[in-house]
N, C-alpha and C positions, 0 to 999 in steps of 0.2 A: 082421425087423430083424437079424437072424443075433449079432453077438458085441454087439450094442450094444443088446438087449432091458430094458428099465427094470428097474429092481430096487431092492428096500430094502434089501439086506445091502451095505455095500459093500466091496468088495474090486476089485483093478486089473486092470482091464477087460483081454481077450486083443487086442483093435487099439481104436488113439487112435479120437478122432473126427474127423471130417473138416468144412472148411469147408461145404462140397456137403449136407452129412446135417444138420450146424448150420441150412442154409438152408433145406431143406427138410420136415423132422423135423415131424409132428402131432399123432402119437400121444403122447398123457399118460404123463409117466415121469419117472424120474432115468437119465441118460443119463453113464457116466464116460468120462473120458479121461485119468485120471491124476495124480498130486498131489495127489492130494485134490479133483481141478475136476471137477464134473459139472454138465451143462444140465438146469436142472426145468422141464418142461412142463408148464402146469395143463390141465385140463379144459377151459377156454375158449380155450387157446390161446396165452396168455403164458408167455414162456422167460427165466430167466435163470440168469444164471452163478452159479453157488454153490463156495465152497472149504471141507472138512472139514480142519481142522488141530489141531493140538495147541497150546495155549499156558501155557505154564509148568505141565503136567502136564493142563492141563483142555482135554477136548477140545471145539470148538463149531464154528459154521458163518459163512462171511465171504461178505454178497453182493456178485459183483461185475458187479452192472449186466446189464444183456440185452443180447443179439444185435438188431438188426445193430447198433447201436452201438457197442456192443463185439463184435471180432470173435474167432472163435477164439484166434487169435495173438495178440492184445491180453489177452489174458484167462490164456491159457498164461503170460504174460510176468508179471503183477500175481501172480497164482497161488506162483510162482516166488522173487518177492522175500518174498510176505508168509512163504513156510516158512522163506529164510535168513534174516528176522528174529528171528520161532518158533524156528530153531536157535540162537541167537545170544543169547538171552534178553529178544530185544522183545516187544512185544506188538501187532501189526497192527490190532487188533478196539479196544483202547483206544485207539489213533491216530486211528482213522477215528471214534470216537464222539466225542471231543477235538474234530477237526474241524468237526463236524457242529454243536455248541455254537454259533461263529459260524463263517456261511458263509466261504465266501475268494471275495477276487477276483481275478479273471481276472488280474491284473498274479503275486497271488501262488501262482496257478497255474504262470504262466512260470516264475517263479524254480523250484518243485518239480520239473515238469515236465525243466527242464534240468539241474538238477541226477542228476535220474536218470538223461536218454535221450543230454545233447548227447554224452557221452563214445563213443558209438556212431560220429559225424561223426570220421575221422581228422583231416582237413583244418582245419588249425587260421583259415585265414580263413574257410570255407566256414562255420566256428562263429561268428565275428565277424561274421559277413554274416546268420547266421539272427537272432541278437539284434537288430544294428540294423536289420532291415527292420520287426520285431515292434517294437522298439522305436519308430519313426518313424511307420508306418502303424496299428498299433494300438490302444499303449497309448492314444494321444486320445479314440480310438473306448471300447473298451472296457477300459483298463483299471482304473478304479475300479469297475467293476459285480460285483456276486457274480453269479460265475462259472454258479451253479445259475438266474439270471434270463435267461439270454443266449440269445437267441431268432433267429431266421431277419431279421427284419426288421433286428436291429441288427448282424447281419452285413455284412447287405447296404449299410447306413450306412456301416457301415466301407468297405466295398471299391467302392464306387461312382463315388468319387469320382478311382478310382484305375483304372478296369479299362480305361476307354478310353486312357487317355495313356501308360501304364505298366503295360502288360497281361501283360508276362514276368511281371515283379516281382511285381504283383499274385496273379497265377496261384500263386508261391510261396507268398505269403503265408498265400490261400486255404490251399491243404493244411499249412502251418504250425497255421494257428489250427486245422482238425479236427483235426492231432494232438491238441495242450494238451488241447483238449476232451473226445478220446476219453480220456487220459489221466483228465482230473477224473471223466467218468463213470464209468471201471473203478473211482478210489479213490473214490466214494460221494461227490463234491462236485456233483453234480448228477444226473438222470436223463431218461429220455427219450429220445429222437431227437437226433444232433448236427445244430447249424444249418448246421454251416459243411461241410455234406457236401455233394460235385457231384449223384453223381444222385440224384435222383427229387428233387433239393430246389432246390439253385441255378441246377442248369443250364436249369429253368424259369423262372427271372426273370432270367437277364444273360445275355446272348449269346456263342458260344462263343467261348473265346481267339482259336481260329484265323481269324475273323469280321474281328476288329477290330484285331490286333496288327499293328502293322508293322514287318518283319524289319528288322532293325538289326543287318548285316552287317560284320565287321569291316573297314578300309576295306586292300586289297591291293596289292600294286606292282604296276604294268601289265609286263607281260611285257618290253614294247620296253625299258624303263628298268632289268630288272637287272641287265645287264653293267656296265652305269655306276653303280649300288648298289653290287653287289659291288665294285669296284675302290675306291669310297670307303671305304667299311669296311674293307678289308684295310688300310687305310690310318692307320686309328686305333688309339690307344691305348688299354690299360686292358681288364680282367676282363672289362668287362661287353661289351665289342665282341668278345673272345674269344666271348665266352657265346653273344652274337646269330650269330656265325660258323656256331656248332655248329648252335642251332637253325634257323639258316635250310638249312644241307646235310644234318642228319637231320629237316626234318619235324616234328618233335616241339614240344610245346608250352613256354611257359616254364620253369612247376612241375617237369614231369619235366627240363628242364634245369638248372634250377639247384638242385633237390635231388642232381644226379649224384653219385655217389661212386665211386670208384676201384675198388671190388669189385665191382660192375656192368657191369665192363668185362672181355670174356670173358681166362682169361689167354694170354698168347702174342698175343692184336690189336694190341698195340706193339710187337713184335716187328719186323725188315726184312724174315725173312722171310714176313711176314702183311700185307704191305700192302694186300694187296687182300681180306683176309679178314677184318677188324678185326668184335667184333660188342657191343654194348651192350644187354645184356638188362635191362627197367627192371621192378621185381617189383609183384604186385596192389597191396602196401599203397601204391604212386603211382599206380598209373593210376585216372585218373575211369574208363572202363571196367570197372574189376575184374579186368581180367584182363592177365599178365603178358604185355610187349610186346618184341619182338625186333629190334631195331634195326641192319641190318648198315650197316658202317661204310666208306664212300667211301675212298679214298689222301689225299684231301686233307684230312680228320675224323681220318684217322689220324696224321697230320703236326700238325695242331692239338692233340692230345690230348699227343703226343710234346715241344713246344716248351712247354707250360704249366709253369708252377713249382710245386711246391707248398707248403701251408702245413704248417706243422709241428702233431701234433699233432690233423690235421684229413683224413679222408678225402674231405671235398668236393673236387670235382673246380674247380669254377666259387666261390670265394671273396669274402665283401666284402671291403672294404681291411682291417680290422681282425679279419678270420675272423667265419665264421658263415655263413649261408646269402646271395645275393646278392638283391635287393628286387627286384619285378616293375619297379619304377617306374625301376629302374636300366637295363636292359635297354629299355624304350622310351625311356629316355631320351638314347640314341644315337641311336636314330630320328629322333626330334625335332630334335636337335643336328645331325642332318646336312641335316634340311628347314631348318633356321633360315639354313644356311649356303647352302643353293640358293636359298633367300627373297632374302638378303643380295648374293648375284651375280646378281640379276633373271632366275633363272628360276623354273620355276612349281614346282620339286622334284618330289619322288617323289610322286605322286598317285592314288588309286584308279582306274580309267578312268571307272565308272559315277557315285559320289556326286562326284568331284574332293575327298577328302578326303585328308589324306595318312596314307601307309601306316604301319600300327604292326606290329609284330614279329606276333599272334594270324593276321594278317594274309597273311600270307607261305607260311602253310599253305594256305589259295586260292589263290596264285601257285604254289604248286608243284602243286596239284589240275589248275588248267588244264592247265599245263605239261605236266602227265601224256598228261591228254585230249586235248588237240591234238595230241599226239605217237605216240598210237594206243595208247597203254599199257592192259592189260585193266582194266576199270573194279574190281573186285574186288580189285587187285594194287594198284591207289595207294589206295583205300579202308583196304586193310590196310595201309598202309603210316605212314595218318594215324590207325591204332590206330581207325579206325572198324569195326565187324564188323556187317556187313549181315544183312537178313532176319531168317525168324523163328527162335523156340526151335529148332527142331527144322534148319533150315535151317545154325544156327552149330554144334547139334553135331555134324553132317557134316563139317562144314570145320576140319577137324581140321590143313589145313598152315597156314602161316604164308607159302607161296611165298619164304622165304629167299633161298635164291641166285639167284630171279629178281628178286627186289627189289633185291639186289647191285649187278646191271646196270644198273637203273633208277636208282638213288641216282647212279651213277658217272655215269651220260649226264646226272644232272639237275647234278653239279659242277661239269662241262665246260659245262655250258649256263651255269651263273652264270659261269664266266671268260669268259661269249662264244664257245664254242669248239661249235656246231651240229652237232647230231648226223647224218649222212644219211640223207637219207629215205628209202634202200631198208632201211636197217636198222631204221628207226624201225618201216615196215612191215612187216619180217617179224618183229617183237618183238610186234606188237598180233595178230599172226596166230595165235601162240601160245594165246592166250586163247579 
């Protein structure tokens, strides 16, 4: 077992432990990995997580739940808060016996639960969107029940009714509720096995997402129709038609647009002499990816950025009317306003080709992905372009460039495409040759 042989003295182990040794580990022992956590193995075979801490001078022992329900990480984390309590003058060990008096339920599990983890989630709708789906799909279900009752079948109550019609949604929700759970079993509100876990539990009674969901694509402007998009929009008033300008010539999604800020914008890209070189770097804590995205900037992105006004006071780039960040619903709401207006002059307006739905701004990132494709651009180059990073672990840390100043080209040929202005096709092909 080399650094991780069982012992009764304890003192901190020469290497952690490892998920892999967590799963597999048989041999009878006290197992550490630090802060006081170590895995007890009995002679029959049962493992669980134990923490030695100090509590207002007295030392004792906190369990917290067994593997696999509780997973390493899970257990590191519970571990963690209960010593900055202990350091702080709480007491973890009479919380959890407190607890234990009357159960909790599942509803005030959430409340605990979010009050520890949501802070994790940046994305402040992303947090408004876990509540209300827990909220809506739920609480009906489960949340009046002590939490320690909550079994496989009333899982499956819950989510049943929801997995064929609303199977993203549901799908979230799914790993939502084994959070909570795994949560309540690390603080001692229940034990056991989580119900609401995929394998070896649910994925044998409801069929896989990918089975039953039906893709729900966001709907795109048909290629033929964007020179006559763009020419309407250059044509309208107001921030938010600015805003949709931007996103539609860099790609990029709402969120990273309408959080932009001025400091994001490399300096000297507004410059005359930088016209062609303009670059907006957008940093992890926005990208859904996680990882910082580099955005080089078209002549005609640089002109847009040049003519905006600013707010005082405010390093947003893209403003409501009254400062402050501008609403997702603002920006499709140009969209809209301009299909209302093709409604209104009896034609059919801007419409997906495939659903005939019409196009929303999320949308337009499609229209530029074709655009790409069809124009022979390497597939890896408009991929990184829509901040998507293909392949596996080991494949992304390879790909270490970003193809910058090929991207450059490619933004600029996709500009002149929205004015209408076609790129030739012997350049087109010797660009996709490249790749």
């Amino acid at each position: 077992m080399g650094d991780r042989m069982p012992r009764e003295n304890f003192r901190a182990p020469k290497k952690a432990l490892s998920a892999r040794f967590v799963e597999t580990v048989v041999e009878p022992g006290k197992y550490f990995d630090g802060q006081g956590l170590f895995l007890r193995v009995t002679k029959n075979g049962a493992r669980q997580w134990v923490q030695r801490i100090t509590i207002r001078g007295k030392r004792c022992e906190l369990g917290l739940g067994s593997p696999p329900a509780v997973t390493l990480a899970a257990a590191r984390k519970v571990a963690l808060e209960n010593r900055g309590k202990a350091m702080l003058g709480g007491d973890p060990l009479a919380e959890k016996r407190a607890d234990k008096i009357r159960p909790l339920t599942f509803r005030e599990c959430v409340e605990k639960y979010a009050d520890a983890k949501l802070a994790e989630i940046k994305n402040e709708k992303h947090r408004k969107q876990w509540l209300s789906s827990i909220d809506r799909l739920v609480m009906p279900a489960l949340g009046d029940m002590p939490v320690r009752d909550i079994c496989t079948k009333d899982i499956l109550r819950m989510l049943e009714p929801h997995w064929r019609i609303r199977t993203v949604t549901a799908k979230k929700v799914r790993g939502r509720v084994e959070a909570v759970l795994t949560w309540a079993t690390v603080a001692g509100h229940r034990e056991g096995d989580n119900p609401a876990a995929w394998r070896g539990n649910l994925k044998e009674l409801l069929p896989a997402p990918a089975k039953v969901a039906k893709a729900q694509h966001h709907p795109a402007l048909s290629l033929g129709d964007v020179s006559r998009w763009w020419s309407d929009l250059a044509q309208r008033d107001g921030m938010a038609a600015r805003a949709l300008q931007f996103l539609t010539l860099t790609a990029a999604r709402s969120g990273e647009v309408r959080g932009m800020t001025w400091d994001e914008i490399e300096p000297g890209s507004l410059t005359d002499s930088a016209r062609s070189g303009g670059v907006w770097t957008i940093p992890v804590s926005r990208m859904k990816n996680g990882r910082e995205h580099r955005v080089p900037l078209a002549p005609e992105a640089v002109e847009l950025l040049k003519d905006l006004p600013r707010f005082e006071n405010s390093s947003l780039v893209f403003f409501a009317p009254r400062g402050g960040i501008l609403s997702d619903m603002s920006i499709s709401g140009v969209m809209r306003r301009m299909q209302e207006t093709e409604v209104k002059a009896g034609r059919p307006g801007f419409l997906d080709r495939r659903s005939k739905r019409p196009a929303v701004p999320h949308g337009l990132r499609s229209t530029f992905r074709q655009w790409a494709a069809e124009r022979g651009y390497p597939r890896d180059m408009a991929e990184i372009a829509l901040a998507h990073w293909q392949g596996s672990e080991v494949e992304r840390a390879y790909q270490r460039s970003d193809m910058l100043d090929r991207r450059r080209d490619m933004m600029a040929n996709w500009a002149r495409f929205l004015r209408g202005e076609e790129v030739r096709a012997d350049n087109v092909h010797r660009l996709g040759a490249l790749g």
